[in-house]
C-alpha positions as CSV (number, residue, x, y, z in Angstrom):
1,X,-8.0,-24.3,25.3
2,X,-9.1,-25.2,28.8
3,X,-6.7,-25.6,31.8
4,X,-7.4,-29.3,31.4
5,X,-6.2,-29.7,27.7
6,X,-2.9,-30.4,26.6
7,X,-1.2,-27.7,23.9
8,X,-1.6,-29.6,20.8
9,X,2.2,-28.7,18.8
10,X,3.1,-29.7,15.6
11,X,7.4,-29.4,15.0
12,X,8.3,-28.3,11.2
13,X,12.2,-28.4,10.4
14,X,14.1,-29.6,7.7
15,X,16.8,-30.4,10.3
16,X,16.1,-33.4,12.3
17,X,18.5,-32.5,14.7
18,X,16.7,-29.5,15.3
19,X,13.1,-31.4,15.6
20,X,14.9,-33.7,18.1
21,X,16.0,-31.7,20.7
22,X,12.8,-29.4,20.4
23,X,10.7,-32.6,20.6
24,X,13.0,-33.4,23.6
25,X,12.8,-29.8,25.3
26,X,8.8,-29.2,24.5
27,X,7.6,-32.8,25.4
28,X,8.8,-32.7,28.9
29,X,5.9,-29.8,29.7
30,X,3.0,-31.3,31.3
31,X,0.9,-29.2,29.0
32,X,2.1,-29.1,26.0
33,X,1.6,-32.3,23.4
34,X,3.7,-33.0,20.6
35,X,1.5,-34.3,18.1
36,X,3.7,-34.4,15.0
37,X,7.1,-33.3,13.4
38,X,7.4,-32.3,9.9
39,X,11.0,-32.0,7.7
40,X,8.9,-29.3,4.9
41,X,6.3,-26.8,4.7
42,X,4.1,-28.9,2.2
43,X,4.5,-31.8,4.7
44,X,3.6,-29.2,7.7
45,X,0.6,-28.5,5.8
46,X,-0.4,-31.8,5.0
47,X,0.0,-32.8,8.4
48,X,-2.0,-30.2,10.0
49,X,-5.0,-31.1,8.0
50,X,-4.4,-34.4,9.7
51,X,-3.2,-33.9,13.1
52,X,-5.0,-30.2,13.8
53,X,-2.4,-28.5,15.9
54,X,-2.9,-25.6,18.5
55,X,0.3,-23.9,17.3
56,X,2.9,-24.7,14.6
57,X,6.6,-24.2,15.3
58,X,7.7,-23.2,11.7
59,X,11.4,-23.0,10.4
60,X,11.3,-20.6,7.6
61,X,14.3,-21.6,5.4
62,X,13.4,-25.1,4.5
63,X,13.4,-26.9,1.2
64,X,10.5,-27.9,-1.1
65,X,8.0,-25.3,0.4
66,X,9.1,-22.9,2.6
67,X,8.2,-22.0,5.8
68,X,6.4,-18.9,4.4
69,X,4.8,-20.1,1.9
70,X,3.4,-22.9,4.6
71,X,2.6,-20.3,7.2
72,X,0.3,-18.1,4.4
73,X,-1.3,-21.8,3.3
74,X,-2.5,-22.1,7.1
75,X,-3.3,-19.3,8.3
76,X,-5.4,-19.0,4.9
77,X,-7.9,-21.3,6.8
78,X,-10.6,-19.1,8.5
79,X,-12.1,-21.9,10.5
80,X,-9.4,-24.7,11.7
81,X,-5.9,-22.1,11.3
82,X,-3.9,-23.1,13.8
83,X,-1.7,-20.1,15.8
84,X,2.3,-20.4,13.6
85,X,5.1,-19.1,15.1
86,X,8.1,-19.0,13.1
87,X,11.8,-20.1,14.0
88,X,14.6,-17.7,12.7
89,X,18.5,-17.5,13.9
90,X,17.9,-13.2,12.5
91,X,16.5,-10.7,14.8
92,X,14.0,-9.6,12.0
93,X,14.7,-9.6,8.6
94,X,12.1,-9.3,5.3
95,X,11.1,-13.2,5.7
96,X,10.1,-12.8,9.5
97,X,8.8,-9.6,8.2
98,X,6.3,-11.5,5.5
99,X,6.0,-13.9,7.8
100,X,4.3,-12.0,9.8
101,X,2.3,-10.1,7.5
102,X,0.8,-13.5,6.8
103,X,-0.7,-13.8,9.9
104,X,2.4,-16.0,12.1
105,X,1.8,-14.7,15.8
106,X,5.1,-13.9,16.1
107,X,8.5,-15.7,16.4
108,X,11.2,-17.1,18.2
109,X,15.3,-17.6,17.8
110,X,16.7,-20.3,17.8
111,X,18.6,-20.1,20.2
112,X,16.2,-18.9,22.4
113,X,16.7,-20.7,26.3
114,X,14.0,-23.6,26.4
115,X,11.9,-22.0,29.3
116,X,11.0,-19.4,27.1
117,X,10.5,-21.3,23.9
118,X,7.8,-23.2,25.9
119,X,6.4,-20.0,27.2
120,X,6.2,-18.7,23.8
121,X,4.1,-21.9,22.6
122,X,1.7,-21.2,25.9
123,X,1.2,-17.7,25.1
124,X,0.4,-18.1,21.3
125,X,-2.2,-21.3,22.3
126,X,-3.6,-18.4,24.7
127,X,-3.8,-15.5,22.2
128,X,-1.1,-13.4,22.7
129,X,1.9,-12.9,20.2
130,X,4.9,-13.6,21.4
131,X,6.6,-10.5,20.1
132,X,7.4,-8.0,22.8
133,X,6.7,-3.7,22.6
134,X,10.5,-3.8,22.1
135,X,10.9,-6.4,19.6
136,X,7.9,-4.9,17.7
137,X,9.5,-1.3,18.0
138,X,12.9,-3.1,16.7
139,X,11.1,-4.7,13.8
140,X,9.7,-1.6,12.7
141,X,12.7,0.3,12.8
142,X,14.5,-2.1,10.5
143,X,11.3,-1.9,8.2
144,X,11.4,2.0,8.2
145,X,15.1,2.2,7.5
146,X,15.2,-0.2,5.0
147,X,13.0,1.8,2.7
148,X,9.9,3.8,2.4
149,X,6.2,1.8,1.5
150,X,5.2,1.8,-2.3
151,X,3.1,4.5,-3.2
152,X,0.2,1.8,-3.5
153,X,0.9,-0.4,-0.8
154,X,0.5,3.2,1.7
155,X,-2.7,4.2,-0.1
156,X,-3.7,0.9,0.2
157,X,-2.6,0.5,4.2
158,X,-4.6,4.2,4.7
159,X,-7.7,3.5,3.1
160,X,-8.3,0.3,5.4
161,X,-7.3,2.5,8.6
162,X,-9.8,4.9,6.9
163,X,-12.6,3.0,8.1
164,X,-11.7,3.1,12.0
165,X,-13.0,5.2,13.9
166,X,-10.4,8.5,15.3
167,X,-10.0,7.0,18.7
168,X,-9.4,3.3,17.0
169,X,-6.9,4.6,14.6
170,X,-4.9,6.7,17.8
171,X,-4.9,3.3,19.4
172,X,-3.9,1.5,15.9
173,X,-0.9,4.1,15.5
174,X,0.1,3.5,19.3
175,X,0.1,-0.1,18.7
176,X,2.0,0.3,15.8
177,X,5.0,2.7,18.1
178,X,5.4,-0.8,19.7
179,X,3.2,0.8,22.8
180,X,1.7,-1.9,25.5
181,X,-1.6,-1.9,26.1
182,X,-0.7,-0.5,29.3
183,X,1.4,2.6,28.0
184,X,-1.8,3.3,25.5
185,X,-3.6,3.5,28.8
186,X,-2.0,6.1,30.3
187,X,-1.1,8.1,27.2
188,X,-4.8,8.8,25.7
189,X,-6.4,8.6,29.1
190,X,-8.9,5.4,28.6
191,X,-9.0,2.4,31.1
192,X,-7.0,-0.7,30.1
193,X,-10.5,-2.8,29.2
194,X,-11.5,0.0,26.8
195,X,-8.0,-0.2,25.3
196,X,-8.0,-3.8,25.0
197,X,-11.8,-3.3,23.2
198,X,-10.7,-0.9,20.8
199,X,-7.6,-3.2,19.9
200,X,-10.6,-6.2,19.6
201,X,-12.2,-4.1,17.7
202,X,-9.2,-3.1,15.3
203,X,-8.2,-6.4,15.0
204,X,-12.0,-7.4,13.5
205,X,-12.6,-4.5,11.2
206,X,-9.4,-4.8,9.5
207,X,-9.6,-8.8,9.8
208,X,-6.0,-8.6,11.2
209,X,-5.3,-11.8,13.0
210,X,-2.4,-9.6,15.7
211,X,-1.3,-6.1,17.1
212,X,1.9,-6.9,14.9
213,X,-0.2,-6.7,12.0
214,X,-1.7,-3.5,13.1
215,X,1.8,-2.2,13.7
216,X,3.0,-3.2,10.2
217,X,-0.3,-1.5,8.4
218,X,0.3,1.4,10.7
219,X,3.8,1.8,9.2
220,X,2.7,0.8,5.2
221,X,0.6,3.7,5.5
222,X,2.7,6.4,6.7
223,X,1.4,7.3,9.9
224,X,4.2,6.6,12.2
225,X,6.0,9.7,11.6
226,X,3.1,11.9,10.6
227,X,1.1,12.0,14.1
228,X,2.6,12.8,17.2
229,X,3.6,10.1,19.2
230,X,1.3,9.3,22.3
C-alpha cells in the first residue's frame, strides 16, 4: 500500500450496532476505506472474494460461521489473503488463541478507544501485528498455565524449529519471550537489521505469516522454559 492509497477495510459483525458505530469511527480517517460490512463469517468470506480488502475487522463469536472458521478460510488464500484482525471483549482466551494460530495479525478489544482501533488497522495494512511484547508475553502465559502441549503437537512444533539455523532458533525463542526486536538486539549482540533478517527469514522457512506465530510454535515445542532466557 502506497501513501497515496486508501486502507481498503471490510467490517464483519453479527451486531449491526457494532458495524455502525465502527463504520462511523473508521470512515472518518482520511486513509482508511470502508469497503463493505458483513453480519457472518461465510458472508465475510464471500464478500472478500468480491470486495478484496486490505484488512478484515473479524468478530469471533458470530452465528452461521464463525469468525474463526472465516479467518482460517482467508488467510488459507496464499495469493489475495487479506491481513484479519480479530475483535474480542477477552484479553486472550483459546479462540483469540486459534485465531491466531490461523494466521489473524493480531487483535483488538472492543472496547478499545477509537484512535487506537484505527491505528491498529494502519499497522496491520503496513505489516506489523498489532499485538504488543506485553500482550504476546500475556498470551503466552495464559497458554502455558492452562496446560502443557500434546506430546505430538511439541514434537511436531520442534521438528519445524529443527530446520533453523542456531542463531534463527535464539531469535525464534526470544521472539517467542514476547522480546522486541529491539531487546533481541541488545541481548544476543546483532544489529537491529540483522535481527529483523533473521525474523524475515524465520517467518519464510516456517511459512509463518507473524512473530505471534513464532511465539506460539516456540511455546508448543517446549523451549520457553528449557533455554535460558536472553
Amino acid at each position: 500500500m502506497t501513501a497515496l492509497t486508501a486502507i481498503r477495510l471490510l467490517i464483519v459483525d453479527d451486531d449491526p450496532l457494532v458495524r455502525a458505530g465502527l463504520t462511523f469511527m473508521l470512515g472518518g480517517a482520511d486513509d482508511i476505506e470502508i469497503v463493505g460490512e458483513a453480519a457472518d463469517g461465510s458472508e465475510a468470506v464471500e464478500l472478500t472474494g468480491r470486495l478484496r480488502p486490505d484488512v478484515v475487522l473479524m468478530d469471533i463469536r458470530m452465528p452461521t460461521m464463525d469468525g474463526l472458521t472465516a479467518t482460517e478460510l482467508l488467510r488459507a488464500r496464499d495469493s489475495d489473503a487479506p491481513e484479519v484482525v480479530v475483535l474480542t471483549t477477552f484479553h486472550a482466551d483459546e479462540q483469540v488463541l486459534r485465531a491466531l494460530r490461523a494466521g489473524a495479525a493480531g487483535f483488538v478489544l472492543k472496547d478499545t478507544p477509537p484512535a487506537e482501533i484505527v491505528a491498529a488497522v494502519r499497522r496491520v495494512a503496513a505489516g506489523d501485528p498489532v499485538l504488543s511484547p506485553a500482550v504476546t508475553r500475556q498470551l503466552m502465559s495464559r497458554v502455558a498455565s492452562a496446560a502443557s502441549p500434546p506430546d505430538d503437537r511439541a514434537g511436531r512444533a520442534r521438528a519445524r524449529l529443527g530446520t533453523l539455523g542456531e542463531r534463527e532458533r535464539e531469535v525464534a525463542v526470544a521472539v517467542g519471550r514476547g522480546h522486541s526486536n529491539a531487546g533481541i538486539a541488545a541481548s544476543l549482540y546483532m544489529s537491529l537489521p540483522t535481527v529483523k533478517t533473521h525474523v524475515s527469514r524465520i517467518l519464510a522457512k516456517l511459512g509463518l505469516n507473524n512473530r505471534v506465530q513464532i511465539a506460539l510454535l516456540v511455546h508448543d515445542a517446549g523451549l520457553l522454559d528449557e533455554d535460558a532466557a536472553p
